[in-house]
N, C-alpha and C positions, 0 to 999 in steps of 0.2 A: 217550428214556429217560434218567434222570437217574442218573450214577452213586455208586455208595454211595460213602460215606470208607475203607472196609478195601479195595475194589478200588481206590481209587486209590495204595492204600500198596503196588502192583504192582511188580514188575521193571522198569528203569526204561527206559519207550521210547524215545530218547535216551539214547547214551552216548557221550561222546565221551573219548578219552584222549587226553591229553600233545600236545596239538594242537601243532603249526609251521609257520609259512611265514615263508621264507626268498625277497624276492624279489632277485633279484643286477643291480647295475645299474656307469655307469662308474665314479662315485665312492665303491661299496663296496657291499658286502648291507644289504639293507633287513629288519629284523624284524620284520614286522608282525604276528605272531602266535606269542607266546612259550610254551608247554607249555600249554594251555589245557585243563582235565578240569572235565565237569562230567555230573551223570544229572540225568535226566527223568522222570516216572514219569504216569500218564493222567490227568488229570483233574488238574493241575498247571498253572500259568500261572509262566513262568521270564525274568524281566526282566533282559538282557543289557543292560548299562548304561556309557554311557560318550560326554566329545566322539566330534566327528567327529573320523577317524582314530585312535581308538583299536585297531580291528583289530575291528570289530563285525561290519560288513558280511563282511566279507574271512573272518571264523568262518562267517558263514551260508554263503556261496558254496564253502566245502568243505564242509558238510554238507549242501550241492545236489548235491555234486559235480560242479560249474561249475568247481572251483577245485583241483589236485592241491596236497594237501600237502608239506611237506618232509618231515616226519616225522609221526607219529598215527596215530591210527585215529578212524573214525566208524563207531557201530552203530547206523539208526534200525529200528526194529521188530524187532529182529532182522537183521536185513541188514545186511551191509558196502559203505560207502559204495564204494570199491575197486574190492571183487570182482563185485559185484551189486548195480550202477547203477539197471540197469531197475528192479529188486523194489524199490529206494529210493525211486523216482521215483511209485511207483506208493501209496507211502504216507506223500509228504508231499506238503504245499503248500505255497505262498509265496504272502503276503500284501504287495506293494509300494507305495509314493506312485506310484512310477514306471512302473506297469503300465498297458499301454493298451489296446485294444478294437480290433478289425478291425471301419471306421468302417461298411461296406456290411452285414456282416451284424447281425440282430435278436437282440436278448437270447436270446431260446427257441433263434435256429440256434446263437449263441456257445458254449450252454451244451452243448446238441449234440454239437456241433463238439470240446470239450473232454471230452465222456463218451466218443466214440468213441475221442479219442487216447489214453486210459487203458482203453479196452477194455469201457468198463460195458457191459452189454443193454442194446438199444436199451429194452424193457420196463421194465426199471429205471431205466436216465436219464429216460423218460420220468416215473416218479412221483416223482425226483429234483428234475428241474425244477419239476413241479406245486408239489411241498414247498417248495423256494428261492423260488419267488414267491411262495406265503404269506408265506415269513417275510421276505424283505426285499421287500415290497412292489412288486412289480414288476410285479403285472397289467395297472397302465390305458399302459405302453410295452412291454412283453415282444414286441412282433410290428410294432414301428414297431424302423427301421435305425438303428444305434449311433451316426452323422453325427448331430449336431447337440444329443446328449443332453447334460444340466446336469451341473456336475461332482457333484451330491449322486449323480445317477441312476448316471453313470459309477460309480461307489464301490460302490452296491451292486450293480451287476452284477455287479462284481472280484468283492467278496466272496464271492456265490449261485458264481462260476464254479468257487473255489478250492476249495469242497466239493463240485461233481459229483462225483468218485469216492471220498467220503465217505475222507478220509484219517487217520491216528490220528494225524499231526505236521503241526502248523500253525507255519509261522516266519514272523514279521510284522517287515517291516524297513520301518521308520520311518512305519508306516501312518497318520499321525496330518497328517507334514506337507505343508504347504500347505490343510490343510482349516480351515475354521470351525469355531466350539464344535457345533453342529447333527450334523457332518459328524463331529465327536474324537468325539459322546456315540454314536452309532451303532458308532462303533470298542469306544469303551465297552464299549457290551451285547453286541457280537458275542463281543467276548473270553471274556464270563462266559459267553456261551450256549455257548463251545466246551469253557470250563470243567464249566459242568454234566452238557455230553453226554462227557463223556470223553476228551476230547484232549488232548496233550501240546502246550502251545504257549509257544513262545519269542517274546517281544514285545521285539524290539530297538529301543531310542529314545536319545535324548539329552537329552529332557522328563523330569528325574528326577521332577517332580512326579504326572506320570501315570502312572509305572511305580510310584509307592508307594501309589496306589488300588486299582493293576487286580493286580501280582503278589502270587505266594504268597510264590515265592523271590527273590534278589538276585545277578547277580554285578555289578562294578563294575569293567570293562576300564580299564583307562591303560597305552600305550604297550605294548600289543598283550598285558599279562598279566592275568590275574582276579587283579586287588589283594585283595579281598574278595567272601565269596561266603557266603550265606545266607539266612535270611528276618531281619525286622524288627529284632524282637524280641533276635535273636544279634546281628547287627551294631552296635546299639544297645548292646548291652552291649560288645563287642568296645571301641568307639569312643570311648563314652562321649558320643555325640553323636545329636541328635534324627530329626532330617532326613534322607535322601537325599543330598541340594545340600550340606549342611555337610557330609558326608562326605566327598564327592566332591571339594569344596575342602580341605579338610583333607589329602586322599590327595596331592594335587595342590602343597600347598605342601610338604608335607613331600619330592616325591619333587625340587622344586628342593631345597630345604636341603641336599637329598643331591648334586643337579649341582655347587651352590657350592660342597663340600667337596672334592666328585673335583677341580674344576678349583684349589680353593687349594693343594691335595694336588701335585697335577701341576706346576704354575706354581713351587711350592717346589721338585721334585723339578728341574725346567729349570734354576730358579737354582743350587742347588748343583751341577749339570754344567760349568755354564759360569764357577764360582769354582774348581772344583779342574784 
């Protein structure tokens, strides 16, 4: 079912406030995630953007609740990430490069396997599954063991497993890398297909060029804060700049200009201590 544009102008399934993580090590606290807020709403595609180590990942894994905050909150459906883990777990996915397959068992028991851990009927996983193998292709291996599958095949397993219990939040972190053009364009279409059927999904990358095809919205992490956050068309004007990547660089030289200052700022204030 394709959802209209007024239900997608919905309350928004994601919510995240004033996100923190604070990790404490021997040579001081690490910030790796400076007040982060941002909504989501159904039928949205939200392109969490930034290098690596921006604080991207490290956002997604507290709104797994893999990750305890320092301070925030996270709402996905309704449910607090917090309080009501389970009910969180039960309505989102994770889309990974780095997600693997239990090599012995068959696409059909995988998929299974993962209706059961989220509680589907067995009734319903069943027409579940039927569904997933139409649409990612899966019929002529669906019953031969996951040992030995090509990585295209591997992929779409992932993807058919990550909507067994049809979830309304999809987070996809860095789903893109390590695959071929073949392997990106199926990432492609699943994205839009998640889009059309009404889900909230946050496509985390560092490919700014593919986050400016496939989102609606933009945020643009550096050194763990949403520098900028909006669709195209605002940031474009915000910036005065075309691109994504010129943005991104842009953000990126200006936030030196600003370490060159602290440090000239600093370095003066050393000298006049040590004249007077």
């Amino acid at each position: 079912m394709t959802v209209s544009a007024s239900e997608r102008l919905s309350a928004p399934v994601i919510d995240v406030q004033d996100l923190i993580k604070v990790f404490p090590s021997a040579a001081g606290d690490v910030l790796a995630v400076n007040g982060v807020t941002l909504k989501i709403s159904s039928g949205e595609v939200f392109g969490l953007l930034g290098a690596n180590g921006a604080g991207k990942t490290t956002t997604l894994r507290m709104m797994l609740g893999l990750l305890k905050p320092t301070s925030g909150s996270v709402t996905i459906a309704g449910f607090d990430v917090a309080r009501q883990a389970e009910d969180v777990k039960r309505n989102i996915a994770l889309v990974s490069a780095s997600a693997g397959l239990y090599q012995w068992l068959t696409p059909r028991e995988l998929m299974h396997y993962f209706a059961d851990l989220y509680d589907v009927p067995p009734e319903a996983a069943a027409k579940r599954v039927d569904l997933l193998a139409d649409l990612f292709d899966l019929r002529k291996f669906i019953d031969r063991q996951c040992a030995g599958m090509s990585t295209g095949q591997q992929q779409r397993i992932n993807l058919a497993r990550s909507l067994m219990h049809d979830p309304p939040v999809v987070l996809m972190d860095e789903p893109t890398r390590g695959l071929d053009i073949v392997g990106s364009k199926r990432i492609f279409d699943f994205t839009s297909h998640l889009k059309e059927i009404g889900k909230a999904v946050i496509f985390c990358t560092h490919r700014l060029e593919e986050a400016q095809r496939l989102c609606d919205r933009f945020g643009l992490m550096f050194r763990g804060r949403l520098q900028l956050e909006g669709n195209l068309a605002a940031l474009r004007q915000a910036t005065g700049l075309e691109s994504l990547t010129d943005m991104f660089l842009d953000l990126m030289a200006r936030e030196q200009r600003i370490d060159r200052g602290e440090r000239a700022t600093i370095d003066s204030l050393n000298t006049s201590d040590g004249k007077s």
